[in-house]
Every structure is written in structure tokens, then in C-alpha cells.
N, C-alpha and C positions, 0 to 999 in steps of 0.2 A: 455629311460624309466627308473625310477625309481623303489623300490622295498622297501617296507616296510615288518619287519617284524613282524608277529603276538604274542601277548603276549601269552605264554602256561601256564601260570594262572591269574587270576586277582589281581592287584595290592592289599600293605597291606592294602589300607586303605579302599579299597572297601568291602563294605557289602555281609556278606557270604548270596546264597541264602538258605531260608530251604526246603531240600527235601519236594516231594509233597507226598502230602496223601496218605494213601491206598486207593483204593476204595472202598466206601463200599458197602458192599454185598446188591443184590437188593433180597436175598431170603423173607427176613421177610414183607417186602413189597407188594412180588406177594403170599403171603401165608395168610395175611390181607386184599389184596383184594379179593381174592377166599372167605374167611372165613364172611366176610360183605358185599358182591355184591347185589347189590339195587336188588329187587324184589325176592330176591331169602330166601327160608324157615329159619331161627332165627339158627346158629351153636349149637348141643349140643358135640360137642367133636373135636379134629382135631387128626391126625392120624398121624404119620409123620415117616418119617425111618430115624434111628440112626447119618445118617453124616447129615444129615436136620437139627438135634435136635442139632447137635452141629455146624450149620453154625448160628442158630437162635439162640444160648446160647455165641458166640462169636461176631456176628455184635451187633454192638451200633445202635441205633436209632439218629437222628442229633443231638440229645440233648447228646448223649455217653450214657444213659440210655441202656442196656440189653433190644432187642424184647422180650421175653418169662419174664413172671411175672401176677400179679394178675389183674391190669388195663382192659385189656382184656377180664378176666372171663370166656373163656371159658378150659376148660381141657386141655392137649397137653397126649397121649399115644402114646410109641414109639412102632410102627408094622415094624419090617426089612422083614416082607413080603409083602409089598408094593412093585411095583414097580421100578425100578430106578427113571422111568421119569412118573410123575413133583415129587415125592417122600413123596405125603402127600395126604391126603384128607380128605374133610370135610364132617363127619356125621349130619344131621341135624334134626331137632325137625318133627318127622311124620306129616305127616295133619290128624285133627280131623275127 
């Protein structure tokens, strides 16, 4: 039986791979969907506790675009008395 042995790096001329992505963060996602969830009363504020505020001021959108900004329209106040968990909540417009 024969025995070959394994190269412990890829040759020069081969194409370096480029590291993979970070992932990104799915907070601003599930914090847009709480905030516009079909039948539920129009957002007048969202609430959020301080590492929220900065997981949502650090993830990019797919575009690399910043979640938090004016497009959204509605408020962001940061309450550190919130909860840990889910770390945010949606104020909403009373009913008439």
C-alpha cells in the first residue's frame, strides 16, 4: 500500500480563501418585526435597554446601512429597566 502525503498548506499559486462573514446580528430584525406586526396598534415609541441600543447601532442592515436612523420614524429611548429578555418593548398609539 502506498502513502501519500498531505500538503499543510495550499500551494503558491492557489487562491487565498477570504475569511467568512460575521454574522449578522438578527436583533434589529426581530425588533422591526415586534415594532410593524400586521394587525397590531401603529408604534408610538420603542424602549430598548442600553446593550440593545448598541447591538442595533453596530449591526448593518444587508445593505451595511446602520438599523437605527430616521427611515423608520418611530423614537428609540433607552430604559436599563427593562428586562434582560427580549430587552425592548413597543409602546403603541392608545385606541380611541
Amino acid at each position: 500500500m502506498a502513502t501519500t502525503p498531505l500538503p499543510t498548506r495550499p500551494p503558491a499559486h492557489a487562491p487565498v480563501p477570504a475569511p467568512p462573514a460575521p454574522p449578522r446580528s438578527r436583533t434589529g430584525d426581530d425588533v422591526l418585526a415586534v415594532v410593524w406586526a400586521p394587525g397590531a396598534a401603529p408604534p408610538q415609541e420603542v424602549r430598548v435597554r442600553p446593550e440593545v441600543l448598541e447591538r442595533l447601532r453596530t449591526a448593518p442592515d444587508a445593505a451595511g446601512r446602520p438599523l437605527l436612523g430616521d427611515p423608520a420614524g418611530v423614537p428609540v429611548v433607552v430604559d436599563p429597566g427593562l428586562p434582560r429578555h427580549p430587552g425592548f418593548e413597543v409602546r403603541r398609539v392608545p385606541p380611541r
